[in-house]
Structure formats: structure tokens, C-alpha cells
PAZAPA-4460 file (N, C-alpha, C; in steps of 0.05 Angstrom, whole numbers, plus 32768, in hexadecimal, padded with zeros to 4 digits):
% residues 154
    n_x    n_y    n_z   ca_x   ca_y   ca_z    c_x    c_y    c_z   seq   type   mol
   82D6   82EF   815B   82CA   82DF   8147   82B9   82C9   8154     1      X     A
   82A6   82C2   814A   8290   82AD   8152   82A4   8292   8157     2      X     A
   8295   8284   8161   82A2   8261   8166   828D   8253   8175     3      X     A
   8299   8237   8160   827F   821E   8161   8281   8220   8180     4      X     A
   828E   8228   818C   8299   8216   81AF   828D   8229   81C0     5      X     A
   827C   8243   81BB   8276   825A   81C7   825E   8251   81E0     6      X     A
   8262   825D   81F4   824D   825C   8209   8235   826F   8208     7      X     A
   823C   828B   81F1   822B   8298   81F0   821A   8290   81E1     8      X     A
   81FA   8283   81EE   81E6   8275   81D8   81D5   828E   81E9     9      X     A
   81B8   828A   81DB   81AA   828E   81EA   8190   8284   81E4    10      X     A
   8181   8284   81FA   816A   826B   8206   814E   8278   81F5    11      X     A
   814B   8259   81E0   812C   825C   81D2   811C   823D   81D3    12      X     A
   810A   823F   81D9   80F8   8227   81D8   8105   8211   81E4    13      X     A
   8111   8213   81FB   8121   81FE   820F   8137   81FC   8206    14      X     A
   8148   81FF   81EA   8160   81F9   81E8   816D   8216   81E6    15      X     A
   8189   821A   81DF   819F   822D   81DD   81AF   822A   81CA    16      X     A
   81AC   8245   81B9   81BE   824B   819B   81C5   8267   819A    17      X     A
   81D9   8268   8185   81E6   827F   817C   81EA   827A   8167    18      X     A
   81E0   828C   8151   81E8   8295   8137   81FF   829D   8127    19      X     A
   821B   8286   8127   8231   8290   8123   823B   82A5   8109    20      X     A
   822B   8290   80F2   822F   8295   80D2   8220   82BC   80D6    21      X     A
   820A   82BF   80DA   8209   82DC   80E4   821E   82F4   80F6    22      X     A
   821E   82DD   8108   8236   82F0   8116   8255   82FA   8106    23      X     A
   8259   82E2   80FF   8276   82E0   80EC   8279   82F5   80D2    24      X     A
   825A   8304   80CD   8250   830C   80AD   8246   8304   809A    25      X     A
   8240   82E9   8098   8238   82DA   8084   821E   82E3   8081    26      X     A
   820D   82EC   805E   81ED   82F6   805E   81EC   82D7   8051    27      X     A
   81FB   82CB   8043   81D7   82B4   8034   81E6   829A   8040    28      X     A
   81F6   8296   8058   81FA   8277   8067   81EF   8282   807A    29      X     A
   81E7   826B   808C   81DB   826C   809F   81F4   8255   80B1    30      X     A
   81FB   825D   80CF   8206   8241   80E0   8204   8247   80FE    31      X     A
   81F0   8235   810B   81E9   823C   8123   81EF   8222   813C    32      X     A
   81F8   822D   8148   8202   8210   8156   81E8   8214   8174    33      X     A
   81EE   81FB   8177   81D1   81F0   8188   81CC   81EB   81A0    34      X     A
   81D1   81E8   81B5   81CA   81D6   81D5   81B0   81CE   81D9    35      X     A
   81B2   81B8   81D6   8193   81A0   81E0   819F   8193   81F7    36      X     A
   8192   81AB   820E   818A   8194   8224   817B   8172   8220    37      X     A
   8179   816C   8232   816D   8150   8232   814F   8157   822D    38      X     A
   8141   8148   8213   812A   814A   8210   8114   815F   8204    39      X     A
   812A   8171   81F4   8129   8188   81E7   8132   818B   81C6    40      X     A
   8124   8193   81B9   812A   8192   81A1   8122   81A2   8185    41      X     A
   8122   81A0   816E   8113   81B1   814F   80F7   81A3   8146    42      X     A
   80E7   81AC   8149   80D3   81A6   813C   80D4   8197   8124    43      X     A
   80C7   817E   811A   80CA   817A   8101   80C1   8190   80E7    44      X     A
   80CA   818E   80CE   80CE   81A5   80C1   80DE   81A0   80A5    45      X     A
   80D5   81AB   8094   80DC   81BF   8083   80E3   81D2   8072    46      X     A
   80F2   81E0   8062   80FD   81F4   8054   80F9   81F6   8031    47      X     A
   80E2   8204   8027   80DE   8206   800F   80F8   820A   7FF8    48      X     A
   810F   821B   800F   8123   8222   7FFD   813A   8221   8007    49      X     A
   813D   820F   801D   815D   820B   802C   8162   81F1   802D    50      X     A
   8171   81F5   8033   8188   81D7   802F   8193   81DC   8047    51      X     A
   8190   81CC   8060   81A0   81D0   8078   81B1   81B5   8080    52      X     A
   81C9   81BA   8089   81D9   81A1   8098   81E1   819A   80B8    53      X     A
   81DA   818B   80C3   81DC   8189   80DB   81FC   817A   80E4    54      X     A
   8205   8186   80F7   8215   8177   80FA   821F   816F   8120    55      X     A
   821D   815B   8120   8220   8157   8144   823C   815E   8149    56      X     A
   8243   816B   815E   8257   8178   816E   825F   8169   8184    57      X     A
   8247   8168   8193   8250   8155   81AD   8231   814D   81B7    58      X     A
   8233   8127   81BC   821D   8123   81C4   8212   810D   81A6    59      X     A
   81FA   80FB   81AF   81E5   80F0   819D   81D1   80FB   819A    60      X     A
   81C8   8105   8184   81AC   8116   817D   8195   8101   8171    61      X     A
   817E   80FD   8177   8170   80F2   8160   8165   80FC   814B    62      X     A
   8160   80FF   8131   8158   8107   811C   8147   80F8   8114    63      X     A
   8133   8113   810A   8113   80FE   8101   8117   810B   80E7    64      X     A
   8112   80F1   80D2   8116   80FE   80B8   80F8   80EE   80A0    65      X     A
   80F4   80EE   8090   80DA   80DF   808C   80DC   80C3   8087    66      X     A
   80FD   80B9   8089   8102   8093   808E   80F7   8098   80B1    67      X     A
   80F0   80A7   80C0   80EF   80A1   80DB   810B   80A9   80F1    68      X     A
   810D   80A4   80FE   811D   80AC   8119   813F   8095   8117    69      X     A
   815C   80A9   8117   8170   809C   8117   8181   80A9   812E    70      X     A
   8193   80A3   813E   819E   80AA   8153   81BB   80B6   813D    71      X     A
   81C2   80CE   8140   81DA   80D9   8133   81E9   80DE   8149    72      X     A
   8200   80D4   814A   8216   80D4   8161   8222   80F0   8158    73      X     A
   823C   80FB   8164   8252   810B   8165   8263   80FE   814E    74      X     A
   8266   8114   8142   8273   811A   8120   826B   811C   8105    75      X     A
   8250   810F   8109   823C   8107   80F9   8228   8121   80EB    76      X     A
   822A   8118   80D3   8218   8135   80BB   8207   8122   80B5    77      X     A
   81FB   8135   80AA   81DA   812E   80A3   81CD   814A   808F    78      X     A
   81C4   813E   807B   81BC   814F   8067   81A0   8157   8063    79      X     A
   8190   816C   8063   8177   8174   8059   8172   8183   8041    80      X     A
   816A   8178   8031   8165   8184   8013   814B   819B   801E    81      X     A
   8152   81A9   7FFB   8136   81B9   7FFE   811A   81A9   7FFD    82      X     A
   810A   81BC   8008   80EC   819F   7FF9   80E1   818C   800D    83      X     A
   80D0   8181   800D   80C6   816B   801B   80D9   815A   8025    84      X     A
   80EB   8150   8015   80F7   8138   8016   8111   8142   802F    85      X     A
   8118   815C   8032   812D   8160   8046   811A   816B   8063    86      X     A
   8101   815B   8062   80F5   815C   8081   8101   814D   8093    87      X     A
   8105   815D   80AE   811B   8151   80C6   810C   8163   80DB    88      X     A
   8110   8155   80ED   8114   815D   8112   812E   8155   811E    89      X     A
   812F   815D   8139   8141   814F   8150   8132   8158   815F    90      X     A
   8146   8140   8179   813B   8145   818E   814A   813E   819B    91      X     A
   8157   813C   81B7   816E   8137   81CA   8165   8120   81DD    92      X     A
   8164   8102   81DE   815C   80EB   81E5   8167   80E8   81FD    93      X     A
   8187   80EA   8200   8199   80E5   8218   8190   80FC   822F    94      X     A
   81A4   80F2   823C   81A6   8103   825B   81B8   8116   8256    95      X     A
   81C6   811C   824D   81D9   8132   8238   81D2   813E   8231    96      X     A
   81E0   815D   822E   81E6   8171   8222   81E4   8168   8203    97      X     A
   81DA   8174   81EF   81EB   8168   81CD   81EB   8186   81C6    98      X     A
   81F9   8187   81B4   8209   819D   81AB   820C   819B   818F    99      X     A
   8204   81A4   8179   820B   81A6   8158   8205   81BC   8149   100      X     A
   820A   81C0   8135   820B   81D1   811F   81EE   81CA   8115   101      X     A
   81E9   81DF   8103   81D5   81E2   80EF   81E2   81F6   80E2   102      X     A
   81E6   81F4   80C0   81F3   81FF   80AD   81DC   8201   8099   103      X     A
   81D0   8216   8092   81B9   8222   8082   81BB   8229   8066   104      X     A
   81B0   8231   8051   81AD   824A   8043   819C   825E   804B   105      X     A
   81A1   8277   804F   818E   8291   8056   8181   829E   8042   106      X     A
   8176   8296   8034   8161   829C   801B   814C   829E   802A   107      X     A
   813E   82BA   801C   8123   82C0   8023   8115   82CA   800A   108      X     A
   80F7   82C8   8010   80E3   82C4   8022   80E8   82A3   802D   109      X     A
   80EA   82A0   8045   80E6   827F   8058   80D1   8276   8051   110      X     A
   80CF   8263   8049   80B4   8251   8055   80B6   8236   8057   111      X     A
   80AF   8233   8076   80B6   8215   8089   809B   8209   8090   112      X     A
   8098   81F5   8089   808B   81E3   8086   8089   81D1   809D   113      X     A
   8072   81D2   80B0   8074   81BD   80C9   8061   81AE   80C4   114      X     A
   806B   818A   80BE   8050   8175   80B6   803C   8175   80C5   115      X     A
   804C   8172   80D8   803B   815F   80EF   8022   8170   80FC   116      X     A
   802D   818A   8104   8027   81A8   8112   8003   81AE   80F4   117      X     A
   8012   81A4   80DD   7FFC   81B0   80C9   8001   81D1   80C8   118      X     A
   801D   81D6   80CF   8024   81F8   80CB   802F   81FD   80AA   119      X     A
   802D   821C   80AC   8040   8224   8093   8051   8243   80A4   120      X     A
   8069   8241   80A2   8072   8259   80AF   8084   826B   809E   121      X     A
   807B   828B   809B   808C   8291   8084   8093   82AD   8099   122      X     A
   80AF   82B4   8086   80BE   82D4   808C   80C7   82E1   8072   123      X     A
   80C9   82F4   8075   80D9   8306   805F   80F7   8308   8059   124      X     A
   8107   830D   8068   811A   8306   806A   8129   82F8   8081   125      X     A
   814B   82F2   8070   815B   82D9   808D   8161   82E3   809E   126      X     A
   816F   82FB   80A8   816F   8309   80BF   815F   8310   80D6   127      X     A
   8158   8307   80E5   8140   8308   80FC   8148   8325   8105   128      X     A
   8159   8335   8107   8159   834E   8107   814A   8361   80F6   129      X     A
   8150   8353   80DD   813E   8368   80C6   8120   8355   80BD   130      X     A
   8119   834E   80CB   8102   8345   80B8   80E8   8358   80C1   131      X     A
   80D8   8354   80AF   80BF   836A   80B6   80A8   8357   80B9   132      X     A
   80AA   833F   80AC   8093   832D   80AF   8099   8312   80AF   133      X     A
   807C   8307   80C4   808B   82E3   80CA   8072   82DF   80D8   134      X     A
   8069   82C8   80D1   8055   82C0   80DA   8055   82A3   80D2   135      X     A
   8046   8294   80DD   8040   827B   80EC   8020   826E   80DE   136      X     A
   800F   825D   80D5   7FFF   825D   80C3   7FF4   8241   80C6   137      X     A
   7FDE   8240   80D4   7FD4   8221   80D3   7FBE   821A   80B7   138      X     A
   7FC9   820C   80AA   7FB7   8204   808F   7FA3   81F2   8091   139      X     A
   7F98   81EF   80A6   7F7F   81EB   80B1   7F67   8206   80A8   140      X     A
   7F74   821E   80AF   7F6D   8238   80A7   7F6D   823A   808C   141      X     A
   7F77   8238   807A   7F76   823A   8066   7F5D   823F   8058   142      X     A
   7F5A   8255   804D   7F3B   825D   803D   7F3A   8245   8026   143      X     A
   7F48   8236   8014   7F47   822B   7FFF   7F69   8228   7FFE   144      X     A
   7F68   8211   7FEA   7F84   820E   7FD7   7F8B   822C   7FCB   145      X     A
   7FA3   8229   7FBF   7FB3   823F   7FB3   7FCF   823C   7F97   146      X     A
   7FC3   8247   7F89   7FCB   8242   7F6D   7FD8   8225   7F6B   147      X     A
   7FC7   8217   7F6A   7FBE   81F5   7F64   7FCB   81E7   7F77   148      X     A
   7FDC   81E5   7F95   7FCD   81D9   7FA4   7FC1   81E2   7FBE   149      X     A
   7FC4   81C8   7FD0   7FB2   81C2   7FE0   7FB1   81CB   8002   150      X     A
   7FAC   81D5   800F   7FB1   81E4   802C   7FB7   81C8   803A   151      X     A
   7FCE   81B4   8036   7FD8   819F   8044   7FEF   8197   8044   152      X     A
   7FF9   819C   8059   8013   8199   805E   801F   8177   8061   153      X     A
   8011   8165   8061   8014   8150   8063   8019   8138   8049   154      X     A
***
């Protein structure tokens, strides 16, 4: 059975994760635990249709949320709504290892929202095993608005 404590991660965009809530069987939770080296971290971002919870394991994480940047120590949750308003990053500040949870909903079609980037990123379904489509989308590109609004992520 899966466990938060597992060494088996494996290495994406500088940090290291494993997909437990998948592994365990779970189709519509999502829970992925994390390793942020020093200086490594999630893009800021959001989820048209998830609700995710972070939770520190071991280590201080910083979190960028749209009040700005808070240092979340070890034990500490933190909530993201669906929608604009549950936009967040991290990032790993210390000389430390940090280590936490992210607890999801797996509803699809995805679509994640990067402010800053000016991206739109969508998939078909939660399983990265089964998905058939996913793509990445700068709304800079954007031919025009779409059924009333605006190609801006900001």
C-alpha cells in the first residue's frame, strides 16, 4: 500500500512526487506527496474545478496566494477553492528538503489557469495514464474572446 513516508517519488521539473490516492485506487481524489529541494517549486495557478489542500509534512514551504507570499511551517493546511480566488504557488526558500501533501479533486475536463505565464492548460481526463489530450495554451494567441469573455488570464 502507498505511504506519505515513501522514497519512491519520481523526478519532474526539479522536484520529486508520487501519486499515492492513484496508487491506493482512488478515481475522483487526488493525494500526491512532494520533495522540494532548496529553491524549487509549483508554478502559480489555478483550477476551474478543484479544490486542492496542501499540507506540510516536513520543512517551511512558502505559499503565494493572491494576499501575496506566507511561510507555512510543518503541520500546517492551507486551502484552495475552485476559481480564481483558490490561486496559489510554492516554492522551497530554505536550505532543506520540504516535503507535503497535495490532496485534489480529479474531475475532468482540467483546466489550469497560469496568471502570471498568461497560460490556459487543459486535459481530458485525471489519470495521466488515460488521457488522450492536454495541451498548454498562451492567450496571447487567442483568435478573439469566447462566448462572452475575454483571452485574459489576469
Amino acid at each position: 500500500m502507498p505511504n506519505i513516508r515513501t522514497d519512491d517519488l519520481y523526478a519532474e521539473d526539479g522536484y520529486r512526487r508520487a501519486r499515492l490516492a492513484e496508487q491506493a485506487g482512488a478515481e475522483h481524489r487526488g493525494l500526491t506527496v512532494y520533495e522540494l529541494p532548496p529553491a524549487t517549486g509549483m508554478h502559480f495557478h489555478y483550477h476551474l474545478q478543484r479544490e486542492e489542500l496542501l499540507v506540510v509534512l516536513e520543512g517551511t514551504v512558502a505559499v503565494r496566494t493572491a494576499d501575496g507570499w506566507e511561510d507555512v511551517p510543518e503541520g500546517e493546511v492551507r486551502a484552495f477553492p475552485r476559481g480564481e480566488r483558490g490561486v496559489h504557488g510554492y516554492e522551497n526558500r530554505t536550505d532543506e528538503t520540504v516535503r507535503l501533501l497535495m490532496f485534489s479533486e480529479q474531475n475532468a475536463p482540467n483546466v489550469s489557469v497560469y496568471p502570471d505565464a498568461k497560460q490556459v492548460g487543459i486535459y481530458d481526463v485525471a489519470p495521466p495514464s488515460e488521457r488522450r489530450f492536454g495541451a498548454l495554451f498562451d492567450l496571447k494567441d487567442a483568435v478573439e474572446g469566447y462566448g462572452g469573455g475575454k483571452p485574459d488570464a489576469g
